[in-house]
C-alpha positions in Angstrom: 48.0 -29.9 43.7 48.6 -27.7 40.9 45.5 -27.7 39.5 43.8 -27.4 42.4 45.3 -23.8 42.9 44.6 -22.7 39.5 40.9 -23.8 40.0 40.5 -22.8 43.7 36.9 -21.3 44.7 37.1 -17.6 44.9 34.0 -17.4 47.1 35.8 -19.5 49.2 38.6 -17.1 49.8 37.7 -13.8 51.0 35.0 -14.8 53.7 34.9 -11.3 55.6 32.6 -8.6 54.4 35.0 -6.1 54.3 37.1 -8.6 51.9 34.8 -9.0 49.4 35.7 -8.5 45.3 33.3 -5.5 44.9 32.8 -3.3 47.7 29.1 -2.6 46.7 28.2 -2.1 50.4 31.0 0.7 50.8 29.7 3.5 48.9 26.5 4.9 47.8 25.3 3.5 44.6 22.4 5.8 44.0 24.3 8.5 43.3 26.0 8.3 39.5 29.6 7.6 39.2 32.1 10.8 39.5 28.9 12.7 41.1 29.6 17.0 40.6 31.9 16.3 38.3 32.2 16.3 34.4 29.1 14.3 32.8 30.0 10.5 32.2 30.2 8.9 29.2 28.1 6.0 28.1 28.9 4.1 25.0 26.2 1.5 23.5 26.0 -0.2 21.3 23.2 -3.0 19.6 22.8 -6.5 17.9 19.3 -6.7 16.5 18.4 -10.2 17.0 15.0 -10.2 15.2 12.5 -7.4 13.5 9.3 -9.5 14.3 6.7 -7.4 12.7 5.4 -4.4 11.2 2.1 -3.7 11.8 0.1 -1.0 9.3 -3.4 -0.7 11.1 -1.1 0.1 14.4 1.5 1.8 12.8 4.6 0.2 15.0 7.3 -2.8 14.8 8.5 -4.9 16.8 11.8 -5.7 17.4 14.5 -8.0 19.5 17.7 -6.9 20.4 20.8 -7.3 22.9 21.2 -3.9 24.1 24.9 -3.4 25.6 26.2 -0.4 28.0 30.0 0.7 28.5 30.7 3.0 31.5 33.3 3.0 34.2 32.6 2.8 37.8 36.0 3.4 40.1 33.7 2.2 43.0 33.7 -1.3 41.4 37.3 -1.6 41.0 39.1 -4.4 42.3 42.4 -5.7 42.6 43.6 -8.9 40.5 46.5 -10.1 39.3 45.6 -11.4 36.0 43.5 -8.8 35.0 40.4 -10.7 34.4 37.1 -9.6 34.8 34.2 -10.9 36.7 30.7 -11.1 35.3 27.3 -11.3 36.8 23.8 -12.1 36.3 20.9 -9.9 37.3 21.4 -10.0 40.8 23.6 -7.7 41.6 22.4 -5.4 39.2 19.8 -4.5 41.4 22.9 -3.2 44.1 24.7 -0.9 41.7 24.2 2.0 39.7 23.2 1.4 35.8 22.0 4.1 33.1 18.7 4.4 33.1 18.1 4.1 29.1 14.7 3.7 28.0 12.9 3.3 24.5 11.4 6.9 23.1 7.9 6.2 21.3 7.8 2.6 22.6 4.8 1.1 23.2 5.4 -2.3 25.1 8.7 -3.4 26.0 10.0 -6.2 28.3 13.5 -8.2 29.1 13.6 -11.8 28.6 13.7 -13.6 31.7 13.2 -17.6 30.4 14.6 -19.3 32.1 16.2 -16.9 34.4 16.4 -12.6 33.3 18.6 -12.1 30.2 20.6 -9.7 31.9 24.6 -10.0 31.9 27.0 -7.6 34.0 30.7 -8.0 33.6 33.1 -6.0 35.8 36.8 -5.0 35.2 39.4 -4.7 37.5 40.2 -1.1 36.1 35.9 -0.5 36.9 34.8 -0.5 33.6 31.5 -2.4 33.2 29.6 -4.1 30.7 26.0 -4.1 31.0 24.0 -6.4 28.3 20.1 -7.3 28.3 18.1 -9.0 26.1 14.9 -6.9 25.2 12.1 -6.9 22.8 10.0 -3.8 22.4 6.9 -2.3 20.5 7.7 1.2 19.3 5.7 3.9 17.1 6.9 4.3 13.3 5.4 7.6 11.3 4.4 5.9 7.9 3.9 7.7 4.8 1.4 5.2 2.7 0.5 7.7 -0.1 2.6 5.1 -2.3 1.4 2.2 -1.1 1.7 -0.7 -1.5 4.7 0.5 -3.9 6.5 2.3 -0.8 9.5 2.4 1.3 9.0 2.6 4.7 11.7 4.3 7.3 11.7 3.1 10.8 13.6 4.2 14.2 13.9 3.3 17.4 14.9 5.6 19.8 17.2 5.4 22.9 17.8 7.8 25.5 18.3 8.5 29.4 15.2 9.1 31.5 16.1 11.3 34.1 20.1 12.3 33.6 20.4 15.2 31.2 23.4 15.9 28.8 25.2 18.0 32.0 25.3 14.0 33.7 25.3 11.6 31.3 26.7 11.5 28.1 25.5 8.7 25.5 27.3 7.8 22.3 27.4 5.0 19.7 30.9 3.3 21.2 31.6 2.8 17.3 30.2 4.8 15.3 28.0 2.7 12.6 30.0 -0.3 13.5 28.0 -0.4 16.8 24.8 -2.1 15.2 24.9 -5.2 14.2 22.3 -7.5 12.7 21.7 -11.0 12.6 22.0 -12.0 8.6 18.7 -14.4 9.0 16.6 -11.3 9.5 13.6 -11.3 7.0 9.9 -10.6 7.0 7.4 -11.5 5.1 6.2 -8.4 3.2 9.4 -6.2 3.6 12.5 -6.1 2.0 15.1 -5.1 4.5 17.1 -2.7 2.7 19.5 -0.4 5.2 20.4 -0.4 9.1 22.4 2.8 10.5 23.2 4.9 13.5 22.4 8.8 14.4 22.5 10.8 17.5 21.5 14.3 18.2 20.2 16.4 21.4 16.4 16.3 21.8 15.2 19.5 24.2 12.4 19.1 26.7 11.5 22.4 27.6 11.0 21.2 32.0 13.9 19.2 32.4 16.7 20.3 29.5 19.0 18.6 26.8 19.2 15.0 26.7 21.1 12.9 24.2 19.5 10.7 22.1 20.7 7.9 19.9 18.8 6.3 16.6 18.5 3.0 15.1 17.5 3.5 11.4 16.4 1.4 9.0 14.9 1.1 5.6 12.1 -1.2 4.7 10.9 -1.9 0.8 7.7 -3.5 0.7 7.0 -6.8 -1.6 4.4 -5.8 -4.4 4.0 -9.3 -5.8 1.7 -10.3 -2.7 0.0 -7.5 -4.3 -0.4 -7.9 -7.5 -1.7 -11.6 -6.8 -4.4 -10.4 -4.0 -5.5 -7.0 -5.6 -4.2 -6.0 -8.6 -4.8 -8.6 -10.7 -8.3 -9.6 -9.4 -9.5 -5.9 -10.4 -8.2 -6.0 -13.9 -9.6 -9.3 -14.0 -13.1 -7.7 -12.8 -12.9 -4.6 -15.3 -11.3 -6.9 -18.4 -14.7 -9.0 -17.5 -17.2 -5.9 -17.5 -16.0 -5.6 -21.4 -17.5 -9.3 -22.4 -20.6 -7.1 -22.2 -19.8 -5.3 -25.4 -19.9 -8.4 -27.2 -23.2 -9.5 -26.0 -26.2 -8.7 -27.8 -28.1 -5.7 -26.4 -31.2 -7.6 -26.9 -29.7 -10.2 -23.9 -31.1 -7.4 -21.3 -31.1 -10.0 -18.3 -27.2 -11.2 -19.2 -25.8 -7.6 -19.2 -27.2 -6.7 -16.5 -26.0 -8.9 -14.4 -22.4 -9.2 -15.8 -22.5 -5.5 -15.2 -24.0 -5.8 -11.2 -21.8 -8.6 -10.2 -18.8 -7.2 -11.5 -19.9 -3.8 -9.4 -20.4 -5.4 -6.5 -17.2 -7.8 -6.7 -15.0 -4.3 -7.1 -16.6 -3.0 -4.1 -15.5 -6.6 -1.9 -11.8 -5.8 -3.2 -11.9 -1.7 -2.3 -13.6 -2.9 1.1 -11.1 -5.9 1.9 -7.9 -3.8 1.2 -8.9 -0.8 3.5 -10.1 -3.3 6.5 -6.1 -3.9 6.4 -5.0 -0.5 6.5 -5.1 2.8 8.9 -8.0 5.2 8.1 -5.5 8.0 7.0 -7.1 11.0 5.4 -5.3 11.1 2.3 -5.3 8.9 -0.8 -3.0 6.2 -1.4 -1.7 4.4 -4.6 -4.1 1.3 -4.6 -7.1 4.1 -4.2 -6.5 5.4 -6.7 -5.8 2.5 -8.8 -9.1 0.3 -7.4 -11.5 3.2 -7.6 -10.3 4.1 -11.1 -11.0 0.5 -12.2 -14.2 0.9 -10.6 -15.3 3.7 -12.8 -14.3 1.6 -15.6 -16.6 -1.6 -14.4 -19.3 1.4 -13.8 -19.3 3.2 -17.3 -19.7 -0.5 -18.7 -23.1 -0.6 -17.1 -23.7 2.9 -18.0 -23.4 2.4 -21.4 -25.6 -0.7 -22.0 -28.2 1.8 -20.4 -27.6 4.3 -23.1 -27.6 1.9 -25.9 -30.8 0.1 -24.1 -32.6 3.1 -23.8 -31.6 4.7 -27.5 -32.5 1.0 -29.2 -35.9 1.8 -26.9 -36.5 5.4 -28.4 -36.0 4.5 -31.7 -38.0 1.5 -32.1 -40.9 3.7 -30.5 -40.2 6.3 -33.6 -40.6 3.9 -35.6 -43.8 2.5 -34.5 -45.3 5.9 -34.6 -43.8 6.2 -38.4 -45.8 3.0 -38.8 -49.1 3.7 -37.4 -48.7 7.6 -38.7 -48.2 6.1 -42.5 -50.0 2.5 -42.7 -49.4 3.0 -46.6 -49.1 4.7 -49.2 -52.3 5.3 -50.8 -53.4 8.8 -49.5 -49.7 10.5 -49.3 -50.0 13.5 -51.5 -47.0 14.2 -53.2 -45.6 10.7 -52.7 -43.2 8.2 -54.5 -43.5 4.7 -54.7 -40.7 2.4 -55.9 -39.3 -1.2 -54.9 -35.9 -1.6 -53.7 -33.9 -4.7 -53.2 -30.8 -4.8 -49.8 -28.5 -4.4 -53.0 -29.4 -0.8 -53.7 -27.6 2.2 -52.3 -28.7 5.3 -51.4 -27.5 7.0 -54.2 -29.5 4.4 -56.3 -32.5 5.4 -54.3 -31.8 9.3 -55.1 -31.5 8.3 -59.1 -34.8 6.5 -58.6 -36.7 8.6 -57.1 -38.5 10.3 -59.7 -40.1 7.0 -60.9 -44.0 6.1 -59.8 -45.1 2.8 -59.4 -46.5 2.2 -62.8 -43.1 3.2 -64.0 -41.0 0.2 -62.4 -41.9 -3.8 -62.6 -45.1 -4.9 -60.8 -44.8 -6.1 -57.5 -46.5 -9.4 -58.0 -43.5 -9.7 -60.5 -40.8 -9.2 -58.4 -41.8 -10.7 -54.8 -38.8 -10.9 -53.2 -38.7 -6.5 -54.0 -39.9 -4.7 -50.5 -41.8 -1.6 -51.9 -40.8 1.7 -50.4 -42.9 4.7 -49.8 -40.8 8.2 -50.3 -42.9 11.3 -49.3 -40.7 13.7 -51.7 -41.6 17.2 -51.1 -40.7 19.6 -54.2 -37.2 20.8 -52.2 -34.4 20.4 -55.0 -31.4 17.7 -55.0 -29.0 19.4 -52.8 -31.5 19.8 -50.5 -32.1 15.9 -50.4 -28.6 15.8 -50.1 -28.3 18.0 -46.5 -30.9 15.6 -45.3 -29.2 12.5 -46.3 -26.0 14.1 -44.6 -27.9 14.9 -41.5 -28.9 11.4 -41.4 -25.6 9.5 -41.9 -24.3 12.5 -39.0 -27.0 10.6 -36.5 -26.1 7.3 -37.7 -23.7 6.1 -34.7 -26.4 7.6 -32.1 -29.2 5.5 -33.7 -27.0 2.6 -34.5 -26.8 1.1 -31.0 -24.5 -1.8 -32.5 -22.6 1.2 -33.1 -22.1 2.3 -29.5 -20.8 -1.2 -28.7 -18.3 -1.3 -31.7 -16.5 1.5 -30.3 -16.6 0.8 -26.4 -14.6 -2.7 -27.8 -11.6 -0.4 -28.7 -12.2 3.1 -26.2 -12.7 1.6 -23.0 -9.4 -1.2 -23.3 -7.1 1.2 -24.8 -8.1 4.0 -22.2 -7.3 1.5 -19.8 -4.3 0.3 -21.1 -3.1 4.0 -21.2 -4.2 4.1 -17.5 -2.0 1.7 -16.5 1.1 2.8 -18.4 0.5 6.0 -16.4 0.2 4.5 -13.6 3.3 2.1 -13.3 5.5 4.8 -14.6 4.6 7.7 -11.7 4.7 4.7 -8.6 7.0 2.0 -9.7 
C-alpha cells in the first residue's frame, strides 16, 4: 500500500555492508575531517539548563547545560532524496570523529546517562553534523569578596579543544550572543542573576601553541536581605544592648558586668559563625569590617563602666582620708565654721565665708542645717575663685554619673554616623 511505502523500514533496505547510509567503516575516522588542509571550523553553541550552585568556601559553581557542536564531515555524506537527516544516539558516536571540547578550570564534570547517555548526533545528507550532550560540570570562579556580602560576583566557564590547536580546529560562537540561551526559571537562592554573554579569544600555551577559547559570562548580585536578618541586625541589636548599661546605676556592679560580658561574647559567636561560611582570604571584607567595628563599640561599653567604677572607687577613698585627716573642726587653725542648707550656692558660700560660728544661728536651732568646716587660708578672693574654677574643671571626671550622661548621646550618635558611612561607601 501507500502507506506502507512511505513508512517502509530503512534498515530493512540496504542489507549489504558496503550499502549502508554512512560509510563509517570506509575511511579513517581518527584522523579530523579535511586532514592537511585549512583548519575546520566548529560552531557551538549552549542552553544553560540550570546554575545549581555557587559555593563561597570552594570558590566554584555548578552548572547544567546542553552543549551543541556544528561541523561538517564529507565522509558522512549520504545520498537521499528528501534531504532529511538522520540522527543518532551515543552509539555511533564512539565510531566517528567528534571535537574534543573540554571544560577549562572545571573541576568535576559528567554527561547524563539516565536512562540511557544524553548524547544526540544528527547527520545531514550534505555531511554536516550536529553533535548535542547534556553535561553538568563543577568549574573554578576567581571571587573578589572585599564587598561582601554587598558584592557582584562575575563567573565563566570556559570551553576549548584539548589537543587540536588553532592551525586544525577552529571554534566559534555559531551566533554570536544569540548562541546562549537560558532557561527563564533559572534562580538561586542567594544570587540575583543579572547578565549572560559570549567572548572568545586565543589562549597561548607555551608547549603545544594557540588554541581558541570560548566564554560563557555571567553576572551574579548577591541578596543582602538574608543578611541583614542573620548578621547585620543581630549585631546592632548586641551593640544597641551594650548601651542599657549607661542607664544602670554604677553601683549595680554585678548587672553591668555581665550585660557587658555576654554581649562580648555573643559578638564574638556572630564574627565566628560568619567566617566558618566563608574562604580564609587574606584581606578584609565588608562584614569585617562592619562586625569588628561593632565589637569595639560593645568593648568600650565595658571599658567605660571600669573607668567610672574605678574613678567612683578613687574618690570615695579621698574622701575617707579627708574624713579621718579632719574628724572636726575644733583644732583647725585658721578655720571657718558655718551651716549651709542644699539651697545655698557656691557663691552663697563665698559671701559667707567670713562669718564664725558664733556669728550665724546655733545649730541646735536649726537642725535640719549640716555644719560645714572651711579651712580658709589668708589667699585673697580671686584666688578662691581659681580654685573654685579648678574644681568645677574636674567636675565631669569626679562626677561618674557624669561619664554615663555623655556615653547616652557619644557612643549612639558615633554609631549612627558609622553606619551612614558605611551604607553610603558599599551599598
Amino acid at each position: 500500500s501507500h502507506i506502507f511505502k512511505r513508512n517502509r523500514d530503512l534498515t530493512k533496505a540496504w542489507k549489504g555492508k558496503t550499502e549502508q547510509l554512512l560509510r563509517v567503516n570506509e575511511h579513517d575516522f581518527t584522523m579530523r575531517p579535511a586532514f592537511g588542509g585549512p583548519a575546520i571550523p566548529v560552531g557551538v553553541d549552549v542552553q544553560v539548563e540550570s546554575l545549581d550552585s555557587i559555593s563561597e568556601v570552594d570558590m566554584d559553581f555548578t552548572m547544567t547545560l546542553y552543549l551543541r557542536h556544528y561541523w561538517k564531515d564529507e565522509r558522512l555524506s549520504f545520498p537521499s532524496t528528501n534531504n532529511k537527516s538522520m540522527t543518532f544516539d551515543g552509539r555511533l558516536v564512539k565510531k566517528i570523529w567528534v571535537p574534543d571540547v573540554f571544560f577549562v578550570h572545571s573541576k568535576r564534570s559528567f554527561i547524563h546517562d539516565t536512562t540511557t547517555d544524553n548524547i544526540m548526533l544528527r547527520v545531514f545528507p550534505d555531511g554536516h553534523v550536529l553533535y548535542s550532550m547534556r553535561v553538568t560540570v563543577t568549574a573554578m570562579c576567581n571571587m573578589d569578596f572585599s564587598h561582601f556580602p554587598l558584592d557582584s560576583q562575575t563567573c565563566s566557564l570556559e570551553l576549548e579543544s584539548y589537543a587540536y590547536t588553532d592551525e586544525d580546529l577552529m571554534l566559534y560562537w555559531k551566533n554570536g550572543n544569540e548562541s546562549l540561551k537560558t532557561d527563564e526559571k533559572i534562580s538561586l537562592s542567594q544570587f540575583l542573576i543579572q547578565k549572560f554573554h559570549t567572548t572568545s579569544r586565543l589562549a597561548f600555551y607555551s608547549s603545544t601553541g594557540w588554541y581558541n577559547r570560548l566564554y560563557i559570562n555571567f553576572t551574579l548580585h548577591r541578596h543582602i536581605f538574608f543578611f541583614l536578618l542573620q548578621t547585620y541586625f543581630p549585631a546592632t541589636l548586641m551593640v544597641m544592648l551594650s548601651w542599657v548599661s549607661f542607664w544602670i546605676d554604677h553601683r549595680a556592679v554585678p548587672a553591668r558586668v555581665s550585660l557587658g560580658i555576654t554581649t562580648v561574647l555573643t559578638m564574638s559567636t556572630i564574627i565566628t559563625g560568619v567566617n566558618a561560611s566563608m574562604p580564609r582570604v587574606s584581606y578584609i571584607k565588608a562584614v569585617d569590617i562592619y562586625l569588628w567595628v561593632s565589637f569595639v563599640f560593645v568593648f568600650l561599653s565595658v571599658l567605660e563602666y571600669a573607668a567610672v567604677n574605678y574613678l567612683t572607687t578613687v574618690q570615695e577613698r579621698k574622701e575617707r582620708k579627708l574624713r579621718e585627716r579632719f574628724p572636726c573642726s575644733c583644732g583647725i587653725p585658721h578655720s571657718k565654721t558655718m551651716m549651709l542648707d542644699g539651697n545655698y550656692s557656691e557663691s552663697d558660700a563665698n559671701s559667707l565665708a567670713g562669718y564664725t560660728r558664733n556669728q550665724m544661728v546655733p545649730e541646735e536651732e536649726k537642725p535640719e542645717k549640716m555644719v560645714v568646716h572651711l579651712a580658709m587660708s589668708n589667699e585673697s578672693n580671686s584666688s578662691r575663685k581659681r580654685g573654685l574654677k579648678g574644681h568645677v574643671g574636674l567636675r565631669i571626671i569626679q562626677n561618674t554619673h557624669a561619664i554615663d550622661k555623655y556615653s547616652r548621646l557619644i557612643f549612639p550618635g558615633t554609631y549612627i554616623f558609622f553606619n551612614l558611612i558605611y551604607w553610603s561607601v558599599f551599598s
